[in-house]
C-alpha positions in Angstrom: 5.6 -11.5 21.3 8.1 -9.3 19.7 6.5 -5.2 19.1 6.3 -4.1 15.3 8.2 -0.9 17.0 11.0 -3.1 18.4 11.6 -5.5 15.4 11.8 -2.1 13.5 14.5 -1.1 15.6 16.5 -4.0 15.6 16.2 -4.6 11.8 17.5 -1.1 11.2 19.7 -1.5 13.3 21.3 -4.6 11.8 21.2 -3.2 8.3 23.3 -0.4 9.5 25.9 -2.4 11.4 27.2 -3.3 7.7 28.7 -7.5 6.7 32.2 -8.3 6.4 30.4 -10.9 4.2 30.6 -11.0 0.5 27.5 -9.9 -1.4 27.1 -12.6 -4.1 24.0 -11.0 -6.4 20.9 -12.5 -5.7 17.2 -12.4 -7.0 15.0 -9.6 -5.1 11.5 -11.4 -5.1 8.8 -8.6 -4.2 5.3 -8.2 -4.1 3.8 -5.6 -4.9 0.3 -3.8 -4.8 -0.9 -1.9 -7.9 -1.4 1.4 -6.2 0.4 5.0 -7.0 2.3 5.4 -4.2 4.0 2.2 -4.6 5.4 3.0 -7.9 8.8 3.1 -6.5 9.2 -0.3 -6.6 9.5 -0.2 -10.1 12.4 1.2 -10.2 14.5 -0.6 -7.4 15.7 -3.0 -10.4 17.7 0.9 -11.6 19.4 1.3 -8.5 20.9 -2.3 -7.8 24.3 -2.9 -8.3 25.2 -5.1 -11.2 24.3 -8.6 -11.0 21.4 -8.0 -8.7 17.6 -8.4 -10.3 14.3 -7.7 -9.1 10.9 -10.4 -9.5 8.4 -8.4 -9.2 4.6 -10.5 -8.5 1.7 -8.4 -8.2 -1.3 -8.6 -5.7 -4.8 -7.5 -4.8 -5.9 -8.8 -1.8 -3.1 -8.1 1.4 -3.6 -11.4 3.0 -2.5 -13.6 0.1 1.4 -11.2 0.4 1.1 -12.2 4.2 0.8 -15.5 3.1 3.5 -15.1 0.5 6.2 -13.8 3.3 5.5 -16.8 5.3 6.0 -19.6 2.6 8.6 -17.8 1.4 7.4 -17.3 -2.1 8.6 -13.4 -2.1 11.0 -11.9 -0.2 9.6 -8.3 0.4 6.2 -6.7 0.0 5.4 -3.5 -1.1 1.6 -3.0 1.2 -0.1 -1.0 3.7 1.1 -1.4 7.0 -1.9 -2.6 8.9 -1.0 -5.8 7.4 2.2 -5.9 10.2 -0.2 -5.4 12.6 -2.6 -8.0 11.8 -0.1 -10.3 11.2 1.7 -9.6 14.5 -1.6 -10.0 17.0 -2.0 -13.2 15.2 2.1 -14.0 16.1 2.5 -14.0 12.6 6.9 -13.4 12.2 5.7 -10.6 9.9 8.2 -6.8 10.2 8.6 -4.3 8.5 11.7 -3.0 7.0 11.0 0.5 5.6 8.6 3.0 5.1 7.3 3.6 1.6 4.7 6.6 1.8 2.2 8.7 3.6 -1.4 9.4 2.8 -2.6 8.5 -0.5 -6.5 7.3 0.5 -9.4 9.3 -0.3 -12.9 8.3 1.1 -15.1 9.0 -2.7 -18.5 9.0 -3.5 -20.6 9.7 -6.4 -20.3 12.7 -8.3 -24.9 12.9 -8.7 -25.2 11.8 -4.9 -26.4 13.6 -2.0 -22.9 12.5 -0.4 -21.4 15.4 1.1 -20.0 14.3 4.7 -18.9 11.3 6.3 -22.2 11.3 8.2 -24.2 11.5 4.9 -23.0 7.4 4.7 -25.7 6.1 6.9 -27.8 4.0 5.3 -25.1 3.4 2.2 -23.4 0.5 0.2 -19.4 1.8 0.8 -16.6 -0.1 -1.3 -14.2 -1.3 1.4 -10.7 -3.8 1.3 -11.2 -5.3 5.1 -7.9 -5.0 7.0 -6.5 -2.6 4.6 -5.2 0.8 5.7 -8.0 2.6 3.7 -10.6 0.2 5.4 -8.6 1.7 9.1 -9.2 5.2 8.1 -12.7 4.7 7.0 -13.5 3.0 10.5 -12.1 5.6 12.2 -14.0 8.4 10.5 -17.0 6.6 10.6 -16.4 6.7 14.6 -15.7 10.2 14.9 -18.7 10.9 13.0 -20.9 8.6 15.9 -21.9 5.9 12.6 -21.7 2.0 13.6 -20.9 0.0 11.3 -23.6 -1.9 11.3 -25.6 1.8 10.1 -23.6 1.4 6.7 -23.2 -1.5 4.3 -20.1 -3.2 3.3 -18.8 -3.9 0.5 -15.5 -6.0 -0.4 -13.8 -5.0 -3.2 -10.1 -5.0 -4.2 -9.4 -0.9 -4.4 -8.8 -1.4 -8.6 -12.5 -2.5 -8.7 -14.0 0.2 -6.6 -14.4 2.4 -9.6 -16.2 0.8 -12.0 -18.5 -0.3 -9.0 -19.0 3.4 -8.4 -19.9 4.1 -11.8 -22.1 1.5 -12.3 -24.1 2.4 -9.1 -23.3 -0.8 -7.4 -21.5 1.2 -4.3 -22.2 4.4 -3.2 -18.6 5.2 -1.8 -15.6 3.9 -1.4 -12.4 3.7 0.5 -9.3 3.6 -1.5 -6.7 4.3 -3.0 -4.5 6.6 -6.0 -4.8 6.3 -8.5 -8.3 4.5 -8.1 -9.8 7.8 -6.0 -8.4 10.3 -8.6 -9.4 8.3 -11.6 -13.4 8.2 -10.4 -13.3 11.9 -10.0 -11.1 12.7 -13.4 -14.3 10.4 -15.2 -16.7 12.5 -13.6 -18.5 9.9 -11.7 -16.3 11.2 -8.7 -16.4 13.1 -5.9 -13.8 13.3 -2.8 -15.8 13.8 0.2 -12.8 13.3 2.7 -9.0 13.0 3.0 -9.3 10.5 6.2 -6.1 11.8 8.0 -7.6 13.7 11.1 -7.6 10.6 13.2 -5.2 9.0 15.2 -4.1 7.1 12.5 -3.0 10.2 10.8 -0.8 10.2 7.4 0.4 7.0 8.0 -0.1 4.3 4.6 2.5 1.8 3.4 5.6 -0.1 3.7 7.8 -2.3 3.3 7.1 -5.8 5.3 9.2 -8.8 5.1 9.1 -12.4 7.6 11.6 -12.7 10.5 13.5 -15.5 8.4 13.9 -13.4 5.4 16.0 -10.5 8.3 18.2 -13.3 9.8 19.2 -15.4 6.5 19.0 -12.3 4.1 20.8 -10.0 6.0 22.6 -8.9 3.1 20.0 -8.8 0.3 17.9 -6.3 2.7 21.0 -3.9 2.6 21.3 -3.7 -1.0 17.6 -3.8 -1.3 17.2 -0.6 1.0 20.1 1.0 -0.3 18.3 0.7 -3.8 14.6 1.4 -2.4 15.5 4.4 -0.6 17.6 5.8 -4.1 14.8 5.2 -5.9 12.1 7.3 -3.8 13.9 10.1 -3.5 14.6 9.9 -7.1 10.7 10.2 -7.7 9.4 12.5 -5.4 11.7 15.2 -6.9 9.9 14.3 -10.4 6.3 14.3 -10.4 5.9 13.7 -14.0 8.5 10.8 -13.9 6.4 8.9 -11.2 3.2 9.4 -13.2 5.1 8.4 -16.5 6.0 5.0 -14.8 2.6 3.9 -13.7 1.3 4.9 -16.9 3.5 2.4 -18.5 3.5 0.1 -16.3 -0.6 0.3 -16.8 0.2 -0.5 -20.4 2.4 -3.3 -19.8 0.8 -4.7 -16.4 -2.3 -3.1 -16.1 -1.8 -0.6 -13.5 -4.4 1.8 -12.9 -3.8 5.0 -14.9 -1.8 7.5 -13.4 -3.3 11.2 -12.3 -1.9 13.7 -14.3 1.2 15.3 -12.2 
């Protein structure tokens, strides 16, 4: 089985070496998780040259854009990247093909709770997306802090639910993400009790993944595609208050989260 590290290397690899083929404009099928830090896939479509589109599909659950790489119904996702690894230990023909950001998880609890610490969750219902980067970080806090799993309760949610659970009492925590974290605090239900980075997992969050198929018969689409991706991130991280005006809309017109104020 191929590494994650070394199809990494290879696909940038080929992207760099360039095609004396024509690029004929194609459809960019990507999925895409309604989460913050992703918003840059919104504006891919800006940076494309002329002919090219995006089709964007939008997910909650990271297994079902796993299962969309491998039946080829998208050609990119927009996800954390444990997915990769998951896929990979099960010999899934699942890379990835760029990096998209770092940290965005916060590990919240409820504003009138005795929650203070990571330790404080023994004995607590915790909101939690299984094999999600969020549910990684929350494992590996919960280890440094000496907790088995089996000391705290479980609870699957999709991140976009884990609010509402909060405020309703149904969880007392949650692992998640932006702008889900930031929105239970803004409410006042809120409270962060932990940015879960000191860990050996660190700052790492999402990606870009794509299937083995998509690199060897889409060699060209992935250029244009990164070309465009990587244009478009840099275009938002110098503007704040552009990348929270572009989830807000899309909230309005997809029903994004809303957007922290910048």
């Amino acid at each position: 089985m191929v590494s994650i590290a070394r199809w990494f290397l290879m696909i940038a690899a080929s992207l760099a070496a360039g095609s004396a083929m024509a690029q004929s404009p194609q459809t960019i099928r990507m999925a895409v998780v309604k989460a913050t830090v992703l918003a840059p896939a919104l504006l891919v479509q800006k940076h494309l040259p002329p002919g090219w589109k995006t089709e964007i599909t939008y997910f909650t659950v990271p297994g079902d854009m796993t299962n969309a790489l491998l039946s080829d119904s998208v050609d990119l996702a927009y996800i954390g990247l444990t997915i990769a690894a998951v896929a990979r230990s099960k010999e899934q023909p699942i890379v990835i093909v760029a990096n998209q950001a770092g940290k965005g998880t916060a590990i919240v609890a409820r504003a009138d709770s005795p929650i203070k610490t990571i330790t404080d969750l023994r004995g607590k219902k915790v909101g939690n997306l299984p094999n999600s980067i969020h549910d990684i970080l929350l494992r590996e806090e919960l280890r440094k802090a000496s907790l088995k799993l089996d000391e705290v309760t479980l609870i699957r949610l999709a991140p976009a639910d884990m609010p509402a659970a909060l405020q309703r009492g149904d969880i007392d925590a949650f692992s998640g993400n932006e702008p889900n974290s930031t929105q239970a605090v803004m409410a006042g239900y809120g409270r962060v009790i932990m940015h879960p980075y000191d860990n050996p997992v660190g700052t790492i969050n999402v990606g870009v993944l794509t299937a083995e198929r998509v690199v060897k018969s889409k060699a060209d689409m992935l250029r244009v595609w990164i070309q465009a991706h990587a244009k478009a991130t840099e275009e938002l991280a110098k503007n704040p208050e552009q990348w929270a005006d572009l989830v807000t809309k899309a909230r309005l017109i997809h029903g994004w989260p809303a957007a922290p104020a910048p």
